[in-house]
N, C-alpha and C positions, 0 to 999 in steps of 0.2 A: 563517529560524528557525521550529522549531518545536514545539507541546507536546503529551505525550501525554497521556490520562488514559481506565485503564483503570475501567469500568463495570463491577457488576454483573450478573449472569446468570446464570439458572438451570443452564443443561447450555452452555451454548455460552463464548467467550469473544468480550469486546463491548469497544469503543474507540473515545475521539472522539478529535479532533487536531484543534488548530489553528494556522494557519499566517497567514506574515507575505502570502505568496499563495498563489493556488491551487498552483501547485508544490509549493511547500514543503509543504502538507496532504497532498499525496498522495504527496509523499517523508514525513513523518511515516507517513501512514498502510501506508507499504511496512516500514520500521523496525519500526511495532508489532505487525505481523505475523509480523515473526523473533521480538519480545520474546514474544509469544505461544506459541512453541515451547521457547526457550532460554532461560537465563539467561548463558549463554557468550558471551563475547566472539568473535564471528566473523570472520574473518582475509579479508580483500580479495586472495584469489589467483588467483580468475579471472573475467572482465569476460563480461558477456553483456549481448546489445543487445536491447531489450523496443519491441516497435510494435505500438500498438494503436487501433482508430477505432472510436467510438461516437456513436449521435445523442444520446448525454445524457450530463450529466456522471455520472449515477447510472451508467449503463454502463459508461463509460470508467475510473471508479475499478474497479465490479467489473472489469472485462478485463485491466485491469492486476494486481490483485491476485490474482486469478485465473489470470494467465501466470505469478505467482512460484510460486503453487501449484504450477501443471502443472514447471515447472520443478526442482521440487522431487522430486514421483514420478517423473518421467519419465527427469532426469538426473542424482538427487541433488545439488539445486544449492539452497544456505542462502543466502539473502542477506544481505552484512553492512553495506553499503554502498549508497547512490543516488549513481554520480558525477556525474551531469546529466539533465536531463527538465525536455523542453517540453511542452507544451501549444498546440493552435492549432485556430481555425475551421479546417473540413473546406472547403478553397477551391469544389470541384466539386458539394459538395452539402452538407445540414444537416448538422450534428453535429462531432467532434471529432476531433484526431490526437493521440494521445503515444507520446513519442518518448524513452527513455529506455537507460541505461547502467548495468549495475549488476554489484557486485562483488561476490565471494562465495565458498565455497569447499566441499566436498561436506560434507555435512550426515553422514557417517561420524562426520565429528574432532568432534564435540560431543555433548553429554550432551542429550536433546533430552525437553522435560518433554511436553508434548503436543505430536499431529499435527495440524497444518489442513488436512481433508479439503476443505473446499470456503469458499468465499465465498459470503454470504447478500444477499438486498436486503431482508431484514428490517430496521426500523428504520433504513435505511440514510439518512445525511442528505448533501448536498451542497450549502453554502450559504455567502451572503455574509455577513458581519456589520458590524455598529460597536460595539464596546466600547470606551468612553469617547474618543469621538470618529474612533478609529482604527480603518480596515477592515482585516479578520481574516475570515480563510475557514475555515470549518467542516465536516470530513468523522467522520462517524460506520458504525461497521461493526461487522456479526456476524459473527461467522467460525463454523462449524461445526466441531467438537472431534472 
């Protein structure tokens, strides 16, 4: 499970999420990257497979949210959906693998309020928390408008 909550921002649009784990933040943080575009509900009609490896986790969220980006100019591909995404130590060397599935369908069929030209590591956070005893993972993001 996860929660959004959209941040103010002068020119950009800005988002923290947090999650019951790391997963789930970074599938939060992929959802509110479409919310940042649409207000449409987005139809799961065709599946694309996201793999990315970074030595940080500050990386690996930008790469990931960065690949819906690219996917987006490249193929016209809206994402509506995370159907699965892991996360794991990089066995062979430092850093991280994620591995994810995601649904989606061309960003034609939707009224689309802003573009997210790029992903920032401005203000960008990647962390663990405990709120009221319970650890909760924390991803925050600028996205460029």
């Amino acid at each position: 499970m996860f929660r959004i909550k959209f941040l103010p921002h002068t020119a950009d649009a800005k988002f923290r999420v947090t999650g019951d784990s790391l997963e789930q933040a970074f599938i939060g943080a992929a959802k509110a990257l479409t919310k940042v575009m649409t207000d449409d509900v987005v139809k799961p009609v065709f599946k694309k497979l996201v793999s990315v490896k970074a030595r940080t986790l500050e990386a690996l969220l930008y790469d990931f949210l960065q690949e819906l980006v690219f996917l987006l100019d490249v193929e016209g591909f809206l994402m509506s959906r995370v159907e699965s995404l892991t996360i794991n130590k990089h066995a062979k060397a430092e850093g991280f693998v994620l591995k994810a599935v995601v649904l989606g369908d061309k960003v034609t069929n939707y009224d689309v309020k802003d573009v997210v030209k790029a992903v920032t590591y401005n203000d960008m956070v990647v962390e663990e928390r405990f709120v009221n005893g319970r650890k909760v993972f924390v991803v925050q993001v600028v996205v460029d408008l």
